[in-house]
Structure formats: structure tokens, C-alpha cells
C-alpha positions as CSV (number, residue, x, y, z in Angstrom):
1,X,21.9,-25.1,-16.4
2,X,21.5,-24.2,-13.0
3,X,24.6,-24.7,-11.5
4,X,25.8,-22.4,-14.7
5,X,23.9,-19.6,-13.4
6,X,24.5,-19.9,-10.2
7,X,28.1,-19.7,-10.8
8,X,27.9,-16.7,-13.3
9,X,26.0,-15.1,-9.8
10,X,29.0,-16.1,-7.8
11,X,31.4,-14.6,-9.8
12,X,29.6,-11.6,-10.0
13,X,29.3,-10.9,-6.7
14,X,33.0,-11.6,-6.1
15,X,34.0,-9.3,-8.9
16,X,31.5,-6.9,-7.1
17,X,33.5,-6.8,-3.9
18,X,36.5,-6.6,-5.8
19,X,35.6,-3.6,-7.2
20,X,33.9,-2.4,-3.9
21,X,37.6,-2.5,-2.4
22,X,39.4,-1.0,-4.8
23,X,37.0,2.1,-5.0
24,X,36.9,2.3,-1.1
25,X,41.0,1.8,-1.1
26,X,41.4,4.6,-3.6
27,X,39.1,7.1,-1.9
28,X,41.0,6.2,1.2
29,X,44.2,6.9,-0.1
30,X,42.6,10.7,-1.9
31,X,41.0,11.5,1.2
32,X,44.2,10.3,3.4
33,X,46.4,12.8,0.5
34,X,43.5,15.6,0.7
35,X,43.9,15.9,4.9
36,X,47.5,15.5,4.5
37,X,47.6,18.6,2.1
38,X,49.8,16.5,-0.3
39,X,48.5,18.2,-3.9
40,X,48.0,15.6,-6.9
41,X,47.1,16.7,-10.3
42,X,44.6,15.3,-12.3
43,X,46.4,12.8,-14.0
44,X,47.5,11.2,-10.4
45,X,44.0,11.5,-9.4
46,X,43.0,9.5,-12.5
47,X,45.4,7.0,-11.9
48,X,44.3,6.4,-8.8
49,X,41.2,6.1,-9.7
50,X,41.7,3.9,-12.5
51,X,43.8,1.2,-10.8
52,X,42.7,-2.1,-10.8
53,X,45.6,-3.7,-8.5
54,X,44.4,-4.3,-5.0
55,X,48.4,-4.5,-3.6
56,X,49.4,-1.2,-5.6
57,X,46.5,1.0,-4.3
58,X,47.3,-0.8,-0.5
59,X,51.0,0.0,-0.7
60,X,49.9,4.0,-1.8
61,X,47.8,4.6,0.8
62,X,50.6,2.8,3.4
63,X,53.2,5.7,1.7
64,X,50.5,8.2,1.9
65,X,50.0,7.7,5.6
66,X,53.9,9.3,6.1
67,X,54.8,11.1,2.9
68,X,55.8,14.3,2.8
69,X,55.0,14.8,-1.1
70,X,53.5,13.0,-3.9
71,X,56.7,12.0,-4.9
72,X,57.3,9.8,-1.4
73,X,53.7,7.9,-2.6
74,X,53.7,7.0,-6.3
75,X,57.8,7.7,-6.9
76,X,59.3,9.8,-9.6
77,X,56.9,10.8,-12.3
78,X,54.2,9.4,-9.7
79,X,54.6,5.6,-10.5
């Protein structure tokens, strides 16, 4: 029973610093956008927000670093 619990506790804190870094890589990439003055709408902003994928939101913020418009970060449609 123990060794039940404990790994329930594991996995829980390794889903918690999962989410940690995908909420501190998606304010990274709104704050990098914001200082940039590249404009997103809502629905990007939700996106970003929303996205669970630790390699989409690191490749985003890469682009962001050197775009010159929304379009040069997410692609056509902002994908």
C-alpha cells in the first residue's frame, strides 16, 4: 500500500513540474512577443496558453526570439 502511494506522490510531483514548465515556457514566449511588439489575438494567446507540448511551446519561443510577425512564430493561420 505504501509503495502505491508513494508512487501516486511521485507522479504527482512530476506532472507538477511538467506543468510548472509549460506555464513558465508560455509566459516566456507572451512576454518575449509583448517586448517584441509582435500583436497576437486572443485566440493565439489561448493557444498558447493551452498547449500542453513542451517541444511546440520551446520551438515558439526560439521563432519569437527573431520574428518579425506572428506569422514568422506559429506559421500561416498561427499553427
Amino acid at each position: 500500500m505504501r509503495d502505491l502511494r508513494e508512487e501516486f506522490e511521485r507522479r504527482g510531483k512530476l506532472e507538477g513540474k511538467l506543468e510548472g514548465k509549460l506555464e513558465g515556457e508560455a509566459s516566456a514566449l507572451l512576454r518575449v512577443l509583448a517586448r517584441r511588439g509582435i500583436a497576437i489575438d486572443d485566440g493565439m494567446r489561448a493557444r498558447v496558453l493551452a498547449c500542453s507540448d513542451a517541444a511546440t511551446l520551446e520551438a515558439w519561443l526560439d521563432r519569437a526570439a527573431t520574428a518579425a510577425d506572428a506569422t514568422e512564430v506559429f506559421g500561416e493561420g498561427g499553427t
